[in-house]
N, CA, C and O atoms as a GROMACS GRO file, in nm:
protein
  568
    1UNK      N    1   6.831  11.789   9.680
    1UNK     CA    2   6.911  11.780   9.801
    1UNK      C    3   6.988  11.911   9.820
    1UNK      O    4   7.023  11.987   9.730
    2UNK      N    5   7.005  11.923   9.937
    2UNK     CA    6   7.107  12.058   9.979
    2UNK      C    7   7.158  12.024  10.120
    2UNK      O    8   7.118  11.947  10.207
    3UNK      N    9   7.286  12.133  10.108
    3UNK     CA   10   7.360  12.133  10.250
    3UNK      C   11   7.288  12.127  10.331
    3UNK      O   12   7.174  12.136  10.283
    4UNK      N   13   7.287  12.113  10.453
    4UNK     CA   14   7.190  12.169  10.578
    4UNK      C   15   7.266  12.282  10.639
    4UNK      O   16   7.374  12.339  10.621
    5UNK      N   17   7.158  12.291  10.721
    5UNK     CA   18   7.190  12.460  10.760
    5UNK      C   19   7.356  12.465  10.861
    5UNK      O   20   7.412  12.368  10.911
    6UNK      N   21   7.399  12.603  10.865
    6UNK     CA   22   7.503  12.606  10.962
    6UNK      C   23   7.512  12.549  11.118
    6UNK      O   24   7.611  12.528  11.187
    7UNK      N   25   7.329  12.527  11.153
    7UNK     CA   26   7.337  12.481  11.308
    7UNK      C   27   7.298  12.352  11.327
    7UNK      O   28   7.275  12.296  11.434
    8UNK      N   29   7.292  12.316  11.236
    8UNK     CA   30   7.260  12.148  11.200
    8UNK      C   31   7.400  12.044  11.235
    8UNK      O   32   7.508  12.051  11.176
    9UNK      N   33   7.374  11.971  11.320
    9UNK     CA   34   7.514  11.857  11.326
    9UNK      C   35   7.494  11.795  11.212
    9UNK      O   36   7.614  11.791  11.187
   10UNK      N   37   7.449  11.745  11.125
   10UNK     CA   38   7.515  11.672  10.965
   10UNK      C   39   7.576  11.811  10.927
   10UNK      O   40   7.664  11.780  10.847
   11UNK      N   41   7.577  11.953  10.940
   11UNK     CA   42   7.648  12.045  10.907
   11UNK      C   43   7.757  12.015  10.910
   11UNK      O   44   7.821  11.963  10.818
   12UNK      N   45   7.807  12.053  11.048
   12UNK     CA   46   7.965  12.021  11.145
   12UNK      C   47   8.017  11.919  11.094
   12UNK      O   48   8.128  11.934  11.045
   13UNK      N   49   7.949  11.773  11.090
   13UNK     CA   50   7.992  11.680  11.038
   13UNK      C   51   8.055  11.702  10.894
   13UNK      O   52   8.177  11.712  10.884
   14UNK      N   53   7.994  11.707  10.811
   14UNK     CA   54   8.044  11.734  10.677
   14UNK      C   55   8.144  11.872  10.671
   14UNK      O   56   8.224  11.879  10.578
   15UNK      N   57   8.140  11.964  10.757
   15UNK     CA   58   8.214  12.082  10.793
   15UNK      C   59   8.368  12.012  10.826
   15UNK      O   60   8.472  12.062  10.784
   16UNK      N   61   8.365  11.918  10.889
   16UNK     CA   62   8.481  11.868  10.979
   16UNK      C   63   8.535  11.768  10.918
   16UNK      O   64   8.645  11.728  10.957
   17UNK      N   65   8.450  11.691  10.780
   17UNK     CA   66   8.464  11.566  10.710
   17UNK      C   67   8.577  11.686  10.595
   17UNK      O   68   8.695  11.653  10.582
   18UNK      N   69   8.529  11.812  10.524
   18UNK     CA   70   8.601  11.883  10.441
   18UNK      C   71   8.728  11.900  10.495
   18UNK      O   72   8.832  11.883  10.431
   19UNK      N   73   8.719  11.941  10.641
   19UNK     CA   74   8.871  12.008  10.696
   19UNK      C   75   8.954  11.920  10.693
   19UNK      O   76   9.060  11.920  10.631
   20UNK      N   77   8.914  11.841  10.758
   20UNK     CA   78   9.008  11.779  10.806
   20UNK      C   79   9.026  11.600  10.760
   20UNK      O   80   9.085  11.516  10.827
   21UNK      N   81   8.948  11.577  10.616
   21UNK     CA   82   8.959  11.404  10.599
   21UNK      C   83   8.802  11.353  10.605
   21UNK      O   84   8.710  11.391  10.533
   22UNK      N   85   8.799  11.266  10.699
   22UNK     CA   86   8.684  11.204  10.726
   22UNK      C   87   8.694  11.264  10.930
   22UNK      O   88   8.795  11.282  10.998
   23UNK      N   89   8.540  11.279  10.969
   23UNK     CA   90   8.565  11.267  11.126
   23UNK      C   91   8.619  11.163  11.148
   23UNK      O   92   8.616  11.054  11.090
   24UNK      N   93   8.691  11.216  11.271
   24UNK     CA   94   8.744  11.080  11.350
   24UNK      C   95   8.932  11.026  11.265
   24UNK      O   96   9.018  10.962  11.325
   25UNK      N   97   8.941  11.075  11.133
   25UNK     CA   98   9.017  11.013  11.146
   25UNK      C   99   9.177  11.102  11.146
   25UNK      O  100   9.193  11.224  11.148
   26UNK      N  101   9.313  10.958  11.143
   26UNK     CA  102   9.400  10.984  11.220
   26UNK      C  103   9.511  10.984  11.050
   26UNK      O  104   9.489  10.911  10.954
   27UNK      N  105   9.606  11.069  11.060
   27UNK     CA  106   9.697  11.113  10.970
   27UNK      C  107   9.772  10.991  10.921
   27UNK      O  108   9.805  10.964  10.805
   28UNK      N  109   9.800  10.895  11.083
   28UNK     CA  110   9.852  10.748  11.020
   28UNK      C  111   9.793  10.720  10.943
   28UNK      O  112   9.857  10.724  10.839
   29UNK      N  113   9.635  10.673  10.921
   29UNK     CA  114   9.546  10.645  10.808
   29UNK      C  115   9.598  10.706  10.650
   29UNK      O  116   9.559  10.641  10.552
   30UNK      N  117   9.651  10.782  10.634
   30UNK     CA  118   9.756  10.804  10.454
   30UNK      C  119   9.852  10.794  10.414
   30UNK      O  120   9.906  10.846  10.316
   31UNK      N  121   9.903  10.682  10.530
   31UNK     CA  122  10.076  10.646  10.540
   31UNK      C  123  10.032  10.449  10.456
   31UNK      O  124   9.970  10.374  10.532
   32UNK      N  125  10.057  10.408  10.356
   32UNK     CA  126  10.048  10.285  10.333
   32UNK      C  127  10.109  10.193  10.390
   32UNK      O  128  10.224  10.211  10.431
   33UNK      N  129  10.051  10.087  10.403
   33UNK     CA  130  10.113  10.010  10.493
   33UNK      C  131  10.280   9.936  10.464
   33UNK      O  132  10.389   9.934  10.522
   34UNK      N  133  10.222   9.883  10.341
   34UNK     CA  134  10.379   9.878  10.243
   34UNK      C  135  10.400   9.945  10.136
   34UNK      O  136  10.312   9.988  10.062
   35UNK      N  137  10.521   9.959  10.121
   35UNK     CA  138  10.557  10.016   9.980
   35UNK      C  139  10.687   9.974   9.929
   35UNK      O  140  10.786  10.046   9.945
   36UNK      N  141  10.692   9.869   9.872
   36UNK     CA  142  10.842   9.796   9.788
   36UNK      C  143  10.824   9.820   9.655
   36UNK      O  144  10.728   9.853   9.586
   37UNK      N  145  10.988   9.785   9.626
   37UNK     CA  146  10.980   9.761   9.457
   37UNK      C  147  11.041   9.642   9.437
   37UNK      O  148  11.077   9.578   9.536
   38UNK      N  149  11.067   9.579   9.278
   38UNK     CA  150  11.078   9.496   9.277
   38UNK      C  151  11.179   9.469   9.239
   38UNK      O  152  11.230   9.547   9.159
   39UNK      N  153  11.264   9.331   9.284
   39UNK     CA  154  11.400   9.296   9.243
   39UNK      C  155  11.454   9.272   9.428
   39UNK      O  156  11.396   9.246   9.532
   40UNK      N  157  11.572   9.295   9.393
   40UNK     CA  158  11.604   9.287   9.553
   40UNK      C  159  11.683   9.448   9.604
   40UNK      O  160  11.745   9.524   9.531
   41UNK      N  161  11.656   9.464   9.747
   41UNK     CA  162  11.644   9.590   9.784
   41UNK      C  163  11.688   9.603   9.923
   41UNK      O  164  11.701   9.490   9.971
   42UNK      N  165  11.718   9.706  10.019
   42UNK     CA  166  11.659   9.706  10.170
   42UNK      C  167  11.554   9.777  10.178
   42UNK      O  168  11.492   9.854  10.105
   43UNK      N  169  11.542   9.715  10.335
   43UNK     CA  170  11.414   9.748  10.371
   43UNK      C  171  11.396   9.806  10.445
   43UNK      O  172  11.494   9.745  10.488
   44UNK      N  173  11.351   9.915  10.567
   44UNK     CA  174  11.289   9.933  10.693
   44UNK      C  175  11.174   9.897  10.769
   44UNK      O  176  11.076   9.917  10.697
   45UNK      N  177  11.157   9.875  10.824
   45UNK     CA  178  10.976   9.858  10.909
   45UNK      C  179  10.985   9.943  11.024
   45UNK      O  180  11.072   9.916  11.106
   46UNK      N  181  10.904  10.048  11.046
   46UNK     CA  182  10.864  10.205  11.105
   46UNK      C  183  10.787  10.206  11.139
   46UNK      O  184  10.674  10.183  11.095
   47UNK      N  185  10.847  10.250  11.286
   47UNK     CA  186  10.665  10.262  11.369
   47UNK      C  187  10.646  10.410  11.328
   47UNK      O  188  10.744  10.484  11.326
   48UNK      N  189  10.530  10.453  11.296
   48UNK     CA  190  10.468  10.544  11.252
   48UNK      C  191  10.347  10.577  11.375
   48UNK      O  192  10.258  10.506  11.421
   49UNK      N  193  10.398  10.741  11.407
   49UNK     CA  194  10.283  10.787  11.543
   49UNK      C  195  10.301  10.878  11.561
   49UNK      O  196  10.401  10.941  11.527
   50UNK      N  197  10.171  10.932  11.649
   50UNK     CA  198  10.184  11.067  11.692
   50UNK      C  199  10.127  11.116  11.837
   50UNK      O  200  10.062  11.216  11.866
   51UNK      N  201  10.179  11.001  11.922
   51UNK     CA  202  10.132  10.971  12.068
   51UNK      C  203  10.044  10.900  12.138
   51UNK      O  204  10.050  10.841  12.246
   52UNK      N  205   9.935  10.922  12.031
   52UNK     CA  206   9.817  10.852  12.048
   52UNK      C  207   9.818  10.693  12.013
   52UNK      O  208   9.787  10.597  12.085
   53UNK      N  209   9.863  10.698  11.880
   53UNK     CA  210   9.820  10.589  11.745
   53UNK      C  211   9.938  10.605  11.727
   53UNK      O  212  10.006  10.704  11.756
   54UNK      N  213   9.986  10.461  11.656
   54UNK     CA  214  10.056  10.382  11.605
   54UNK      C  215  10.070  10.274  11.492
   54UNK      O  216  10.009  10.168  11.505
   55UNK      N  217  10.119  10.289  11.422
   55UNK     CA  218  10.131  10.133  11.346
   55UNK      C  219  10.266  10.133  11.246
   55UNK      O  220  10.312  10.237  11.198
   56UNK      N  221  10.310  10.024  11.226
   56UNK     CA  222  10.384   9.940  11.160
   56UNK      C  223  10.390   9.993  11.016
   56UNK      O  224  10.299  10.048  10.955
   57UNK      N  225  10.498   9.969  10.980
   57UNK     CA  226  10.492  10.031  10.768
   57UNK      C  227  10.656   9.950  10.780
   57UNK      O  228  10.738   9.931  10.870
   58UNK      N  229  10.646   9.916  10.622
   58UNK     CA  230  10.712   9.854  10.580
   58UNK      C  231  10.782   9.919  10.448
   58UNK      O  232  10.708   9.916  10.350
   59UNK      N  233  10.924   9.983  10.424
   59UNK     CA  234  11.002  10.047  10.285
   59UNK      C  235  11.094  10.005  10.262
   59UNK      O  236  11.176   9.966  10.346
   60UNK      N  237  11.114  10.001  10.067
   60UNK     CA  238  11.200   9.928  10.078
   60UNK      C  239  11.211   9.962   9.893
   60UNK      O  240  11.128   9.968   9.802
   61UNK      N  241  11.367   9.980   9.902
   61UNK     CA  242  11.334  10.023   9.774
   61UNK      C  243  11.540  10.016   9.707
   61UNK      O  244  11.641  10.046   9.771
   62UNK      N  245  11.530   9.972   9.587
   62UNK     CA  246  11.618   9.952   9.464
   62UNK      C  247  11.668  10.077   9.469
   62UNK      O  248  11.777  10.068   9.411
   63UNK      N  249  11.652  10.198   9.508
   63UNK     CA  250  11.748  10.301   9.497
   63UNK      C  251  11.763  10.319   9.644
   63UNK      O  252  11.838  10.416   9.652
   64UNK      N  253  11.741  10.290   9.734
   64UNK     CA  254  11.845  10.321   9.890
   64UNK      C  255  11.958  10.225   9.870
   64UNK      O  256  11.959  10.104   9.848
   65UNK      N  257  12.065  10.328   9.884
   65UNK     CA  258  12.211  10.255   9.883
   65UNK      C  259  12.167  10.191  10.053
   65UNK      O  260  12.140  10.072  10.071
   66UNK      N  261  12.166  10.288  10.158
   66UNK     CA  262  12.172  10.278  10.284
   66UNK      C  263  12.028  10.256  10.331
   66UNK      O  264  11.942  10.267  10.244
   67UNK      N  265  11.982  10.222  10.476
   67UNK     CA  266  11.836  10.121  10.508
   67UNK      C  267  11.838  10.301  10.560
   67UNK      O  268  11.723  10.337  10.584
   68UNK      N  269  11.911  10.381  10.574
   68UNK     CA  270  11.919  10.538  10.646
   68UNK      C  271  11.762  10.616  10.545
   68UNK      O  272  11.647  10.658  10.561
   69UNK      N  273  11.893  10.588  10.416
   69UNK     CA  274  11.808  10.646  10.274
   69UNK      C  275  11.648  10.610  10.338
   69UNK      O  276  11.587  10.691  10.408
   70UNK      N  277  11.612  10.518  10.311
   70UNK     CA  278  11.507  10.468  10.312
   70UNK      C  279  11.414  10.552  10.457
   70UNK      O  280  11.305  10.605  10.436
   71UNK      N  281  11.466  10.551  10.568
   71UNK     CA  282  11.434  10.682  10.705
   71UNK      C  283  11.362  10.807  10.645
   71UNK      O  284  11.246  10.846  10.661
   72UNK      N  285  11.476  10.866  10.562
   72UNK     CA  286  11.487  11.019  10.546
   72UNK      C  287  11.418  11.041  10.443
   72UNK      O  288  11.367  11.154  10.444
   73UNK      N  289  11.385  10.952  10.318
   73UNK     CA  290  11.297  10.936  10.233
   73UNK      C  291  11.124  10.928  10.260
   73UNK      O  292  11.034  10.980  10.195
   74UNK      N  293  11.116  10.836  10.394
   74UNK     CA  294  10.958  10.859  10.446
   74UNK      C  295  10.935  10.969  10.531
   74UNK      O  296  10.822  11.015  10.550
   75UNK      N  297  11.085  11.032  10.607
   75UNK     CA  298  11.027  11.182  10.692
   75UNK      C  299  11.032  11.269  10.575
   75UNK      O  300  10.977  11.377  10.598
   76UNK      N  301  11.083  11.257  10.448
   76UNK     CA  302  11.066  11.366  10.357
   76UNK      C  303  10.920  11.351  10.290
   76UNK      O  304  10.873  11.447  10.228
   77UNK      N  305  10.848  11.232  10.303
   77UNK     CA  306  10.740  11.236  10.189
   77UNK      C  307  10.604  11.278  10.340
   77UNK      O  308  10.506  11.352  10.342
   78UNK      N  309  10.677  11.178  10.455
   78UNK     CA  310  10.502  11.230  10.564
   78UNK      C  311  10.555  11.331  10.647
   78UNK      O  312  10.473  11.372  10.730
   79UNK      N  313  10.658  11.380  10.650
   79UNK     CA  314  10.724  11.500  10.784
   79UNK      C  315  10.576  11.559  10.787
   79UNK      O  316  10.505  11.555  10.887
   80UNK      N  317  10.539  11.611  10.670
   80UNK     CA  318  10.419  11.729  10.733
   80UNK      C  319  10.276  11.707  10.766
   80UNK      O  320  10.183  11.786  10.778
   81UNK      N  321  10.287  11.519  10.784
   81UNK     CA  322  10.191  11.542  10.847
   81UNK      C  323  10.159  11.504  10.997
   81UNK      O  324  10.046  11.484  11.041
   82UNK      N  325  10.300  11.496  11.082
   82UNK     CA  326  10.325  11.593  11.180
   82UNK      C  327  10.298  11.454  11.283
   82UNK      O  328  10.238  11.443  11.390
   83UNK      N  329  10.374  11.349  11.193
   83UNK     CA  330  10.391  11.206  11.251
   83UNK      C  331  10.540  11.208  11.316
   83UNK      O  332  10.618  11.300  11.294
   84UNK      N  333  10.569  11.101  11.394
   84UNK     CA  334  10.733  11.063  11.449
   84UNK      C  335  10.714  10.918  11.341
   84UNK      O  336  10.626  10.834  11.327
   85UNK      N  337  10.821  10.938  11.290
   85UNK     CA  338  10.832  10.804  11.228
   85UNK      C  339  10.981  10.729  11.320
   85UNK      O  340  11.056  10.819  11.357
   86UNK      N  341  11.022  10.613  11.352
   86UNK     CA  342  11.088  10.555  11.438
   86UNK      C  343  11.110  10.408  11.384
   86UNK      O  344  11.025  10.319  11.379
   87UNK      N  345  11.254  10.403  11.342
   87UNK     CA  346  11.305  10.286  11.271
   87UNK      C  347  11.334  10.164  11.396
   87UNK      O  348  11.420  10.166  11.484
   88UNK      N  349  11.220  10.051  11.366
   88UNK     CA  350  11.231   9.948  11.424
   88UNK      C  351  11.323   9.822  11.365
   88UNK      O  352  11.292   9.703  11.374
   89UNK      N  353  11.425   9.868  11.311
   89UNK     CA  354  11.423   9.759  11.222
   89UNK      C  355  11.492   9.771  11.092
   89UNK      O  356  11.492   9.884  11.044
   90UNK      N  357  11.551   9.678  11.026
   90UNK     CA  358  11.544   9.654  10.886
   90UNK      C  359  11.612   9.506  10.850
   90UNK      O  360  11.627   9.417  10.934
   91UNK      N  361  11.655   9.495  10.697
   91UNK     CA  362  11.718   9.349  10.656
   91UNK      C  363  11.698   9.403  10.470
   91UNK      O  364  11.721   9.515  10.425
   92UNK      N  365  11.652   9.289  10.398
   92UNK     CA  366  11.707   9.271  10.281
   92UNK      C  367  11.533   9.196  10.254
   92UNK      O  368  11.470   9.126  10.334
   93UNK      N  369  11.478   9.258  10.064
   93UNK     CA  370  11.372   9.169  10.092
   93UNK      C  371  11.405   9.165   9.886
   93UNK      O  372  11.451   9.255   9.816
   94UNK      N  373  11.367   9.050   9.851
   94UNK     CA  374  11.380   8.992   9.697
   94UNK      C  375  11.241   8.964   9.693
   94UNK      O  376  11.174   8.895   9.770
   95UNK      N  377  11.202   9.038   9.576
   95UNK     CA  378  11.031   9.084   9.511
   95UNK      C  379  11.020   9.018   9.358
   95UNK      O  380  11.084   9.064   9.263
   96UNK      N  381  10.946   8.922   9.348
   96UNK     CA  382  10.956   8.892   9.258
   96UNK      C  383  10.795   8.859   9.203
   96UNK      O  384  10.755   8.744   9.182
   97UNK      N  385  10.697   9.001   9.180
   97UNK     CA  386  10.599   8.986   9.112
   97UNK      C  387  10.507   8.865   9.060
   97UNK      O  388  10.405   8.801   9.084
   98UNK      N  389  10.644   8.882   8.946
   98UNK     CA  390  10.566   8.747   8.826
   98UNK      C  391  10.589   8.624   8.870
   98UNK      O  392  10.557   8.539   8.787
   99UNK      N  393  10.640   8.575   8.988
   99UNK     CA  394  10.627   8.433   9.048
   99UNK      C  395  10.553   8.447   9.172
   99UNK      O  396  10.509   8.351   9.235
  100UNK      N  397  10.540   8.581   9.207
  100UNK     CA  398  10.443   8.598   9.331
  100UNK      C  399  10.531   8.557   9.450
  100UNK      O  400  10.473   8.523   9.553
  101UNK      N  401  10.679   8.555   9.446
  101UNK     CA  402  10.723   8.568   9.564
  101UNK      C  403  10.833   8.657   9.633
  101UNK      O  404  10.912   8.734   9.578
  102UNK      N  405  10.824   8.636   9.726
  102UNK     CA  406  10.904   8.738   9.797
  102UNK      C  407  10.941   8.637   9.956
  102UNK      O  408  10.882   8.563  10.034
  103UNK      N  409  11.096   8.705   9.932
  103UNK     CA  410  11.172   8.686  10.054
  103UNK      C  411  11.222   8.783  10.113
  103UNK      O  412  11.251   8.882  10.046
  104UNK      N  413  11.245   8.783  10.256
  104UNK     CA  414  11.247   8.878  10.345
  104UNK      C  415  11.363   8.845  10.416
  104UNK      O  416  11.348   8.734  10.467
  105UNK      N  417  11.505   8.908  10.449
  105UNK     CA  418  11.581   8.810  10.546
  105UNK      C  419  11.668   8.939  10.613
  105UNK      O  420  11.630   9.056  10.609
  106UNK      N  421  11.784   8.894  10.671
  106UNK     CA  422  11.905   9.010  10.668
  106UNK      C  423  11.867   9.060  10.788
  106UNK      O  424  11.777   9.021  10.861
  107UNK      N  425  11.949   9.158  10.804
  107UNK     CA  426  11.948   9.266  10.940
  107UNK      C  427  11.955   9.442  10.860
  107UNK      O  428  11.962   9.448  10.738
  108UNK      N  429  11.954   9.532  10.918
  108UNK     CA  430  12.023   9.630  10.889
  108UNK      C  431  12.143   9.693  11.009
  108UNK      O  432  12.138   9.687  11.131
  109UNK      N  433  12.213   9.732  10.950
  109UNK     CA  434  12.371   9.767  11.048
  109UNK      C  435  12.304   9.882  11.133
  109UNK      O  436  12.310   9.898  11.255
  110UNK      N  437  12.250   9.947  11.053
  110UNK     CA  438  12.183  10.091  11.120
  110UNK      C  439  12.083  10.096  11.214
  110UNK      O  440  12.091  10.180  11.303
  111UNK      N  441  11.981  10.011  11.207
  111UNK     CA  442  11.851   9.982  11.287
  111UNK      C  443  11.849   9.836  11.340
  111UNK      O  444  11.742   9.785  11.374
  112UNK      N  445  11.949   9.777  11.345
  112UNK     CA  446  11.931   9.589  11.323
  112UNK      C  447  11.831   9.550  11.262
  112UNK      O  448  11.771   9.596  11.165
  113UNK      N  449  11.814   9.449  11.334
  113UNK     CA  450  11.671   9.344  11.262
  113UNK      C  451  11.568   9.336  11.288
  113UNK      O  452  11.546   9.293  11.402
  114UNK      N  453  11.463   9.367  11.209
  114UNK     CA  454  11.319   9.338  11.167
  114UNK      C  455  11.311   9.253  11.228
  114UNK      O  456  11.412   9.191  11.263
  115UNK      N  457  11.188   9.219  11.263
  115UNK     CA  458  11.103   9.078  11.312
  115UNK      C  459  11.032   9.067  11.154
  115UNK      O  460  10.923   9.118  11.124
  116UNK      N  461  11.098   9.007  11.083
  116UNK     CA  462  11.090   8.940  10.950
  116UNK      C  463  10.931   8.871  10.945
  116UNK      O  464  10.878   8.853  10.835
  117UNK      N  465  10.875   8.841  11.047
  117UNK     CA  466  10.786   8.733  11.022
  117UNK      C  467  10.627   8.881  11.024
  117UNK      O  468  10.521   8.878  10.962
  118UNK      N  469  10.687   9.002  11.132
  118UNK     CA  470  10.566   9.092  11.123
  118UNK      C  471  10.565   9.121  10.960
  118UNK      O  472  10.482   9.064  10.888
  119UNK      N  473  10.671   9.221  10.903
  119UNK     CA  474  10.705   9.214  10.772
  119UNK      C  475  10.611   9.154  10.719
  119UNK      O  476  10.499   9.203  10.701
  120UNK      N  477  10.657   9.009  10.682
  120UNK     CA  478  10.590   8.933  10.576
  120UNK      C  479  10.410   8.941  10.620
  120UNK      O  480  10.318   8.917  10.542
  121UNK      N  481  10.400   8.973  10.731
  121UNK     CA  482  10.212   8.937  10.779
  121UNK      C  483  10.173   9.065  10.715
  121UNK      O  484  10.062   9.051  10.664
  122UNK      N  485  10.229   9.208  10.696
  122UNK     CA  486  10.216   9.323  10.655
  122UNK      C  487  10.210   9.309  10.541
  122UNK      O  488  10.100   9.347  10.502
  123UNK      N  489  10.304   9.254  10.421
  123UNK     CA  490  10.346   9.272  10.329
  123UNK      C  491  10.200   9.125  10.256
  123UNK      O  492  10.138   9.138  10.150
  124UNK      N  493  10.189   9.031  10.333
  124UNK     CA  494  10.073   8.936  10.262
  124UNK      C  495   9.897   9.020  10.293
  124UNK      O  496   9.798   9.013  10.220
  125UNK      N  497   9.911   9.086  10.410
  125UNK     CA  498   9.756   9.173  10.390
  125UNK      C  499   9.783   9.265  10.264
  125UNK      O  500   9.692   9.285  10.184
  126UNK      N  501   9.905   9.319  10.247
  126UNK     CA  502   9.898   9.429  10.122
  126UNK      C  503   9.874   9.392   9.975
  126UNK      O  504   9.808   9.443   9.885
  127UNK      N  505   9.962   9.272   9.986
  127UNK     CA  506   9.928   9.213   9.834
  127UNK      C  507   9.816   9.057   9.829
  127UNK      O  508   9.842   8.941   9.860
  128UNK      N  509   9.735   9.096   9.796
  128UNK     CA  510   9.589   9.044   9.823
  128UNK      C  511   9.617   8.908   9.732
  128UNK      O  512   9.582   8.796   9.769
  129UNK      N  513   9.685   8.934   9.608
  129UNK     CA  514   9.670   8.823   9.496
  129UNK      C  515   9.794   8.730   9.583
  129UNK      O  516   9.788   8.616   9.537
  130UNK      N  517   9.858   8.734   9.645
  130UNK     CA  518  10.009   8.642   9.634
  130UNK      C  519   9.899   8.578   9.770
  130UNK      O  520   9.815   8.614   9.853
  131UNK      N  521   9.998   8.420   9.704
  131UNK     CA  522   9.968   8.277   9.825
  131UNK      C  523  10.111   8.346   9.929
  131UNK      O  524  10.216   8.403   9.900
  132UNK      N  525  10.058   8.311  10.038
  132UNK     CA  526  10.133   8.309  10.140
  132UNK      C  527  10.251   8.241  10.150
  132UNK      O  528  10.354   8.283  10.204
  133UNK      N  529  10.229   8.105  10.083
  133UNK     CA  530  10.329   7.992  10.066
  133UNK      C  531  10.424   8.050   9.977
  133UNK      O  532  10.507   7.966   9.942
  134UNK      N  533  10.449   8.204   9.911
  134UNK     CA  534  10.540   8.271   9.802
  134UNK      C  535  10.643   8.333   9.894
  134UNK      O  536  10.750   8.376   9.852
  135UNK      N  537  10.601   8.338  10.043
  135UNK     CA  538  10.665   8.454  10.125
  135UNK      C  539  10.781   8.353  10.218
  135UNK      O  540  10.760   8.256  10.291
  136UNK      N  541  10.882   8.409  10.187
  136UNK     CA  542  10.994   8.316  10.266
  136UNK      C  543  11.027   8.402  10.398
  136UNK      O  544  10.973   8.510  10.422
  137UNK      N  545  11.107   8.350  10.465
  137UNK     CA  546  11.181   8.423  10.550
  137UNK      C  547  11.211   8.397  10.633
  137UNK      O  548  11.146   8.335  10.718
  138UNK      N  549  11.356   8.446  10.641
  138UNK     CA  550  11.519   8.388  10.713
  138UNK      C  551  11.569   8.454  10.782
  138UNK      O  552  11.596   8.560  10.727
  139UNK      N  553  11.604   8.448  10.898
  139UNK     CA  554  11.668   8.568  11.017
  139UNK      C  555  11.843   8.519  11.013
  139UNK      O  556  11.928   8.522  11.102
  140UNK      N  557  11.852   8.474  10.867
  140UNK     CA  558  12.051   8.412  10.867
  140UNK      C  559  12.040   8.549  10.705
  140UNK      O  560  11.955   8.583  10.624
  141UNK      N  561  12.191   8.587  10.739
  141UNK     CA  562  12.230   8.633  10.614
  141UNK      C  563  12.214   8.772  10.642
  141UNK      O  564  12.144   8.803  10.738
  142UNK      N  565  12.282   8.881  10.554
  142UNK     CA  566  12.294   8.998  10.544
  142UNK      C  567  12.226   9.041  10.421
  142UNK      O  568  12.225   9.160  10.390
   0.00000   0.00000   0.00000
């Protein structure tokens, strides 16, 4: 087997698959959909875009004092790849692995409140092993 030639479209293709990813695709595509840790934490949920495309992400993490932290922490890790990230949201979410559940509730002061219920639909496609019936969630409480 060998490359094909420079004027060959499987060329370009594989030319354009090196540069730039796969053809066709979009920078949202290396942003994960969730990313928590475990114990209890805040959270954000971020629309993630770049005019075109859009989608939903979910952070949340044991070292943001503030749901802010958690903002400035995802424009510091995707800033360059030249996304708007845009806080829809936040609350409070308790991760608890080894029983496979997790609750989702709260507001944030900074962004208000999550629609708790997208959250949890995000957060049950991500973790493949957990029953659904593990995922709580309450729009009472801070």
């Amino acid at each position: 087997m060998s490359i094909p030639g420079g004027y060959a479209i499987a060329r370009k293709v594989l030319d354009a698959w090196v540069a730039d990813g796969r053809p066709g695709s979009w920078a949202g595509d290396s942003v994960d959909d969730v990313r928590i840790d475990t114990g209890r934490f805040k959270y954000v949920m971020l629309r993630v875009g770049d005019g075109d495309r859009s989608k939903l992400v979910v952070r949340g993490s044991t070292a943001a004092k503030y749901h802010m932290n958690l903002l400035e922490a995802a424009k510091k890790e995707y800033g360059h790849l030249g996304l708007d990230l845009e806080p829809v949201g936040g609350g409070r979410i308790e991760h608890d692995p080894g029983m496979g559940s997790l609750s989702i509730y709260g507001y944030s002061s900074a962004f208000g409140q999550a629609v708790h219920d997208v959250a949890a639909a995000l957060c049950v496609r991500w973790m493949l092993l957990y029953d659904a019936t593990g995922i709580n969630v309450s729009y009472d409480g801070y």
